[in-house]
ROTIVEX-111030 format. One line per field, with one value per residue (C-alpha): chain; residue number from 1; x, y, z. Coordinates in steps of 0.02 Angstrom, whole numbers. Layout:
<atoms>
ch = (A / ...)
i = (NUM / ...)
X = (X / ...)
Y = (Y / ...)
Z = (Z / ...)
</atoms>
This chain:
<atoms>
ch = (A / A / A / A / A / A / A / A / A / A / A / A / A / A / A / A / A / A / A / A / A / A / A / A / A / A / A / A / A / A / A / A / A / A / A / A / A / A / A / A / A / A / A / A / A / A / A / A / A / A / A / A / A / A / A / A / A / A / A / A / A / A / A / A / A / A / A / A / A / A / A / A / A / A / A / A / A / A / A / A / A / A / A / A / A / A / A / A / A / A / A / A / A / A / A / A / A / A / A / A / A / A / A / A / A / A / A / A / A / A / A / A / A / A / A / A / A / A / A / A / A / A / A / A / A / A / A / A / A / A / A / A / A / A / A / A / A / A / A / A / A / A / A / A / A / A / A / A / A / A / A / A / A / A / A / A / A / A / A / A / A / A / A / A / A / A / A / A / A / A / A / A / A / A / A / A / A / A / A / A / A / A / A / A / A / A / A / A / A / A / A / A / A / A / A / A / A / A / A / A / A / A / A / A / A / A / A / A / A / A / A / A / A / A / A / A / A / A / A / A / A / A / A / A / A / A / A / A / A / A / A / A / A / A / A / A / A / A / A / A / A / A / A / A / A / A / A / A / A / A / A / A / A / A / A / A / A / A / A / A / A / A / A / A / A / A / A / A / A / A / A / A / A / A / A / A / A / A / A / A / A / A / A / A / A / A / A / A / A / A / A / A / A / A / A / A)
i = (1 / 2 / 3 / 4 / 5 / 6 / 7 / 8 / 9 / 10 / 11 / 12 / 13 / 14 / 15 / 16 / 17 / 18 / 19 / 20 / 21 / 22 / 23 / 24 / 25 / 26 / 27 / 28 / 29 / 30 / 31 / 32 / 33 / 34 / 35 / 36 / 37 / 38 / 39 / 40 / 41 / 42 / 43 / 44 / 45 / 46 / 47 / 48 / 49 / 50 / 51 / 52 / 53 / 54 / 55 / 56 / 57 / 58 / 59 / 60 / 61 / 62 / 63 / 64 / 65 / 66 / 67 / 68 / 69 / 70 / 71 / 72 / 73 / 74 / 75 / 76 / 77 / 78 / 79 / 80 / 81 / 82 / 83 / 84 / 85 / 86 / 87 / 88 / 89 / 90 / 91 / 92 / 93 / 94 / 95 / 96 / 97 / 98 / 99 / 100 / 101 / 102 / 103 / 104 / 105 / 106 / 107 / 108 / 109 / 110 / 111 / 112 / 113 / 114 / 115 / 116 / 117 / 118 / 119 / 120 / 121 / 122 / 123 / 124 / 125 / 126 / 127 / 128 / 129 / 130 / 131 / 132 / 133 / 134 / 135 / 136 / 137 / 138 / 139 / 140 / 141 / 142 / 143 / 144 / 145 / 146 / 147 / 148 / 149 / 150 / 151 / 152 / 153 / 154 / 155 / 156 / 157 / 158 / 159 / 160 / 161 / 162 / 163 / 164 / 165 / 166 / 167 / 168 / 169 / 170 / 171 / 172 / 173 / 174 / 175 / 176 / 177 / 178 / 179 / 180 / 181 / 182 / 183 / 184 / 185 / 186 / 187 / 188 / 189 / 190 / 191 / 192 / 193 / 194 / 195 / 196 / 197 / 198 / 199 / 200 / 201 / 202 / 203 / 204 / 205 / 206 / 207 / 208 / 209 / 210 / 211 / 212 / 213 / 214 / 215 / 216 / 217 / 218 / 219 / 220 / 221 / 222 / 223 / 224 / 225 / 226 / 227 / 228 / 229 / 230 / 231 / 232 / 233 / 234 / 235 / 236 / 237 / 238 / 239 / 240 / 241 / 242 / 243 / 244 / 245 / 246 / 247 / 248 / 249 / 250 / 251 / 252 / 253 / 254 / 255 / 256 / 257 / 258 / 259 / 260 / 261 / 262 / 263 / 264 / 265 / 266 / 267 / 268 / 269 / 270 / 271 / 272 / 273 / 274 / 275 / 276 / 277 / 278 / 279 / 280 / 281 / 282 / 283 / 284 / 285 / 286 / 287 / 288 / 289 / 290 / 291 / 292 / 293 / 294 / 295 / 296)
X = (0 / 140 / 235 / 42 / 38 / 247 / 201 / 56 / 151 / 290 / 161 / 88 / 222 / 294 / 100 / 127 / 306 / 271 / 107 / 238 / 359 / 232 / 144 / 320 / 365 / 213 / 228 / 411 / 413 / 459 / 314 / 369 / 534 / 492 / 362 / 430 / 287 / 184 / 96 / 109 / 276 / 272 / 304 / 199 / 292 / 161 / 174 / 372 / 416 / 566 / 637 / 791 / 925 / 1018 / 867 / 924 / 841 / 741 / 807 / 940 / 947 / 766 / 816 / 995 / 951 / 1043 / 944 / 951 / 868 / 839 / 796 / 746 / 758 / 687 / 489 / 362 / 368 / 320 / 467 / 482 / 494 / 395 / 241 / 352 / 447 / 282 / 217 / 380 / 331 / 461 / 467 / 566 / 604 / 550 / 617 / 507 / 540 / 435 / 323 / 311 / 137 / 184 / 240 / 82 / 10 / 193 / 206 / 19 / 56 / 188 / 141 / -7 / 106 / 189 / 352 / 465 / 428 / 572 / 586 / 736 / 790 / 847 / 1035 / 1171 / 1293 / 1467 / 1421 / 1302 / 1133 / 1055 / 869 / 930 / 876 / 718 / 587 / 635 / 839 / 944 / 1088 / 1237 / 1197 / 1044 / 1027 / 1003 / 823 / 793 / 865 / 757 / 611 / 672 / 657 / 511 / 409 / 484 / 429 / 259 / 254 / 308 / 154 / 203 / 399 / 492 / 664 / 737 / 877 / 1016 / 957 / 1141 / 1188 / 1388 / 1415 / 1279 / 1316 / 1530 / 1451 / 1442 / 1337 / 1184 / 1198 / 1179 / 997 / 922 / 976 / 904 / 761 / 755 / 760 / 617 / 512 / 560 / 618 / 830 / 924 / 1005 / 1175 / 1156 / 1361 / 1367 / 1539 / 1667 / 1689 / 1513 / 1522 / 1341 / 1379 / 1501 / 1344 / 1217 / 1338 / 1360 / 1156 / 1112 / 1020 / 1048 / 1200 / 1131 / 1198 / 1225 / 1339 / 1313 / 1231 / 1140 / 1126 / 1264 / 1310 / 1130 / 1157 / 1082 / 1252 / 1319 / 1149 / 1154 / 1331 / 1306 / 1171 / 1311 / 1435 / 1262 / 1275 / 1461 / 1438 / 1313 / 1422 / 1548 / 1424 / 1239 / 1158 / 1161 / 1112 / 1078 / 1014 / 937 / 819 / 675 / 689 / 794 / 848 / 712 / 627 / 824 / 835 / 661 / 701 / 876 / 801 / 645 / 758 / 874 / 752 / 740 / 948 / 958 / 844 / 951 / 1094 / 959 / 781 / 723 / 673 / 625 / 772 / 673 / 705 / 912 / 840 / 781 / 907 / 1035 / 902 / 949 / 864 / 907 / 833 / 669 / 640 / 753)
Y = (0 / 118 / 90 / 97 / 297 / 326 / 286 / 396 / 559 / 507 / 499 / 643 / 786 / 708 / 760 / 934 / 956 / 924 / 1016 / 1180 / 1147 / 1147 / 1311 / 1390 / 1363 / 1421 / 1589 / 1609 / 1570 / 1726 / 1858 / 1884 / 1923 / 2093 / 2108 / 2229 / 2365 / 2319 / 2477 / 2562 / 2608 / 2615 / 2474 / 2496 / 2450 / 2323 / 2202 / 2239 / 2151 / 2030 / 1864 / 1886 / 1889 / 1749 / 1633 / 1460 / 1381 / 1207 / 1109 / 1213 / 1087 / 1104 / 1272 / 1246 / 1247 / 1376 / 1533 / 1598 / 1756 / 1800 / 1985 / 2017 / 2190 / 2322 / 2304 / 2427 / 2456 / 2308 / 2228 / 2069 / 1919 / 2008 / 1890 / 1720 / 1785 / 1838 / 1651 / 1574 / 1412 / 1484 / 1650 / 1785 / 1985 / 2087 / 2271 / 2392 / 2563 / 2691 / 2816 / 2681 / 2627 / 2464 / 2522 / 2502 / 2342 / 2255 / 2289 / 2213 / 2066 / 2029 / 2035 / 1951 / 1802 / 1820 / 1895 / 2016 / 2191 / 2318 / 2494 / 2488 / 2657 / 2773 / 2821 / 2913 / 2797 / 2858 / 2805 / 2760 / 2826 / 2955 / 2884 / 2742 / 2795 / 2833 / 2977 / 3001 / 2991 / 3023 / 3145 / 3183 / 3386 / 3374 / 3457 / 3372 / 3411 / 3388 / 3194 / 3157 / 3213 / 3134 / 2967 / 2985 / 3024 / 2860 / 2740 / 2812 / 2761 / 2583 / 2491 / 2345 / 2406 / 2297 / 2391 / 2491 / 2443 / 2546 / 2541 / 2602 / 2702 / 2677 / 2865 / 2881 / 2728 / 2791 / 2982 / 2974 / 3124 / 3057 / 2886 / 2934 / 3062 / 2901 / 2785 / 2884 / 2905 / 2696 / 2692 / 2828 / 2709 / 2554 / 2501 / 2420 / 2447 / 2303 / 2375 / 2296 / 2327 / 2422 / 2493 / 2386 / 2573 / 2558 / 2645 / 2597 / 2436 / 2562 / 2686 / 2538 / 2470 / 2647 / 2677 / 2523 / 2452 / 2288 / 2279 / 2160 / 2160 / 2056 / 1938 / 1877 / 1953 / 1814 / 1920 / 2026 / 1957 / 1931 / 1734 / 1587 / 1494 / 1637 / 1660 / 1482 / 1485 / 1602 / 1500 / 1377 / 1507 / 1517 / 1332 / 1350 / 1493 / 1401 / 1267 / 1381 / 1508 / 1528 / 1625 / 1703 / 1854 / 1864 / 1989 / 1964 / 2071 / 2084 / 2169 / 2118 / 1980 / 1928 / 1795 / 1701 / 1731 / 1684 / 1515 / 1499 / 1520 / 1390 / 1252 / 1278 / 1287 / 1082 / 1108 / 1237 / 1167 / 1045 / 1189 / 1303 / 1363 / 1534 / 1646 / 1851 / 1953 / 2025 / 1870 / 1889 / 2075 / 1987 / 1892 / 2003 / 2071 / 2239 / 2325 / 2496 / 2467 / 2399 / 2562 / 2713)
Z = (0 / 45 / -125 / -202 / -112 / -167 / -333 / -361 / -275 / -416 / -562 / -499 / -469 / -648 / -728 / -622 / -680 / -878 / -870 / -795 / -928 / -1093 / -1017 / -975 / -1144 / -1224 / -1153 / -1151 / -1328 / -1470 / -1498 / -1655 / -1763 / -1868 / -1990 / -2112 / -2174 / -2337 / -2400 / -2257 / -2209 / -2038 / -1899 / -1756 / -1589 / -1538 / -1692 / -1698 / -1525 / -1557 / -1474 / -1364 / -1508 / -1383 / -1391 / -1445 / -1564 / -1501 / -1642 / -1752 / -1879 / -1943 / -1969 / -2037 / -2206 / -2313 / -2406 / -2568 / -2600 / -2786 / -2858 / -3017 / -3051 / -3179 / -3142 / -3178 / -3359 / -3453 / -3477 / -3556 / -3441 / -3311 / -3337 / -3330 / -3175 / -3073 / -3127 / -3032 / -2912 / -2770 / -2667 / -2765 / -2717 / -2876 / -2871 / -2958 / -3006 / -3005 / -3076 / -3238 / -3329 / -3224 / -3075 / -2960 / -3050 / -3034 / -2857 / -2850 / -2903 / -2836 / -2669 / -2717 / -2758 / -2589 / -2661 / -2563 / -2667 / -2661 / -2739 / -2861 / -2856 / -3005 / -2940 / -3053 / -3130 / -3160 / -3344 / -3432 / -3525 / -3440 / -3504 / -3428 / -3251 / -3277 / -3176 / -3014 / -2996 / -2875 / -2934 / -2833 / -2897 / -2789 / -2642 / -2472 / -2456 / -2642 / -2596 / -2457 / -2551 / -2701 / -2580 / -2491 / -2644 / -2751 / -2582 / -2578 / -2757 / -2748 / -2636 / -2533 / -2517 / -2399 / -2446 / -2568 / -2697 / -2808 / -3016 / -3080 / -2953 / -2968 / -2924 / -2802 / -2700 / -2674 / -2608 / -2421 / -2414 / -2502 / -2460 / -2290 / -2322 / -2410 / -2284 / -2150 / -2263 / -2263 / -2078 / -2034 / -2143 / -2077 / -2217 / -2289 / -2423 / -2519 / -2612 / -2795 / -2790 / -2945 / -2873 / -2784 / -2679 / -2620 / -2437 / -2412 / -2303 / -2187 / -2176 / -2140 / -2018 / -1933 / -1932 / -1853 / -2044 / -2100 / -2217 / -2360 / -2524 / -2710 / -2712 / -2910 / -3045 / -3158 / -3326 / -3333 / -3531 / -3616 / -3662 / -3599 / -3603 / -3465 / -3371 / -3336 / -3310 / -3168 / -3097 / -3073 / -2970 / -2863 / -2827 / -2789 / -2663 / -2575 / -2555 / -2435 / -2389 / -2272 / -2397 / -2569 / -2647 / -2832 / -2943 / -3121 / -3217 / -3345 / -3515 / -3655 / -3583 / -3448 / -3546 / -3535 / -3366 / -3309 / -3403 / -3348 / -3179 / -3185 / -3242 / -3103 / -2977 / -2934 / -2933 / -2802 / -2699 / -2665 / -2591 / -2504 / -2480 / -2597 / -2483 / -2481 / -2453 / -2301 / -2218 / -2242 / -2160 / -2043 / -1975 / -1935 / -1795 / -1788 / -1634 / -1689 / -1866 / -1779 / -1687 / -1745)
</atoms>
């Protein structure tokens, strides 16, 4: 009878202590990690409440996979290969620029989709067409209010902008002093900036670094030469990166040569998934868990 009573007391506080432990872990569990703004570009403080950066994952290798973000650039102006890459079976970033017969229907869709939608942003080249750019550049001639403005007025343009990239921009992205206005532009608005690296003097990574932003940027342009032999080439040095790397950041584009890419791109998808999962380039953002960007 005694052992009978022991036994129950054992079976008992074990019930009390697993019940403790399932609710304790329920509520200690993350709120949430950032939701970056749609089309509204503010975060309110309540829905922007983040894990304990030191929080160890549960199981880390359910979520050791690597990432490969993909943007496709040049949006909002009926480019060709915009209607095969919004039809893509995996999640893409599509940057979009702005003020174009496209630029609001793009966006749209995209996000419809479940894309990550950016606003790829006219910026003075050090060469280069100047019809290239597009309404709405940045020029290093501009004054600083004329660049904030400039900003503000391109992201209320683009709906459902997560983040902001460079279109050209060689020039723009090596001067300190207007890097810096759109940045702080970006983090008023909650939103990043993704350097496209159109200048290996880029000092945008310094500034984001400096500000408190996340410091993402391209790692391999897909469709630099126009061919299929070097689009899929370059789909290959994706693979390869992977191999050595977390995460990848790649950057192709519609127009002349979209329809290659978006081809290039479908066939490889079965391929890369075997290196890493396509994800937004919000969730790279993400993952750096910058406090400072959260609430500036």
């Amino acid at each position: 009878m005694a052992k009978d009573k022991s036994k129950n007391k054992l079976i008992g506080a074990a019930r009390r202590l697993l019940t403790g432990t399932v609710l304790c872990g329920f509520l200690a569990g993350p709120v949430s990690s950032y939701a970056l703004p749609e089309n509204n570009h503010h975060i309110d403080r309540k829905s922007a409440v983040m894990a304990n950066p030191d929080t160890k994952l549960a199981n880390p290798k359910a979520h050791s996979k690597k990432k490969l973000a993909v943007i496709i650039d040049d949006l909002g102006n009926k480019m060709e290969g915009t209607d095969e890459i919004l039809s893509m079976p995996v999640k893409l970033t599509v940057a979009v620029m702005p003020f174009l017969q496209t630029t609001q229907e793009d966006a749209k869709r995209a996000h419809e989709k479940g894309y990550d939608v950016l606003l790829h942003l006219p910026m003075e080249p050090k060469r280069g067409r100047p019809e290239w750019l597009g309404p709405g550049a940045i020029l290093t001639k501009m004054s600083d209010q004329e660049v904030r403005k400039a900003v503000e007025a391109a992201i209320d343009n683009v709906p459902y902008a997560v983040g902001i990239n460079n279109h050209m921009g060689s020039k723009v992205t090596a001067d300190e002093r207007i890097m810096s206005i759109v940045l702080d532009v970006c983090k008023e608005r909650g939103l990043f900036f993704v350097d496209s690296k159109t200048n290996y003097r880029s000092i945008v990574g310094k500034l984001c670094k400096q500000k408190g932003l996340p410091e993402v940027y391209n790692h391999i342009f897909l469709d630099d030469v126009a061919s299929t032999a070097h689009i899929s080439k370059q789909v290959g040095k994706v693979s390869e990166w992977l191999k050595s790397h977390d995460s990848c950041v790649t950057i192709g584009h519609v127009g002349s040569r979209g329809k290659k890419t978006a081809s290039v791109l479908r066939n490889s998808i079965h391929t890369l998934r075997q290196e890493a999962d396509f994800v937004g380039v919000s969730d790279l953002a993400r993952e750096q868990r910058k406090l400072d960007f959260i609430f500036p």
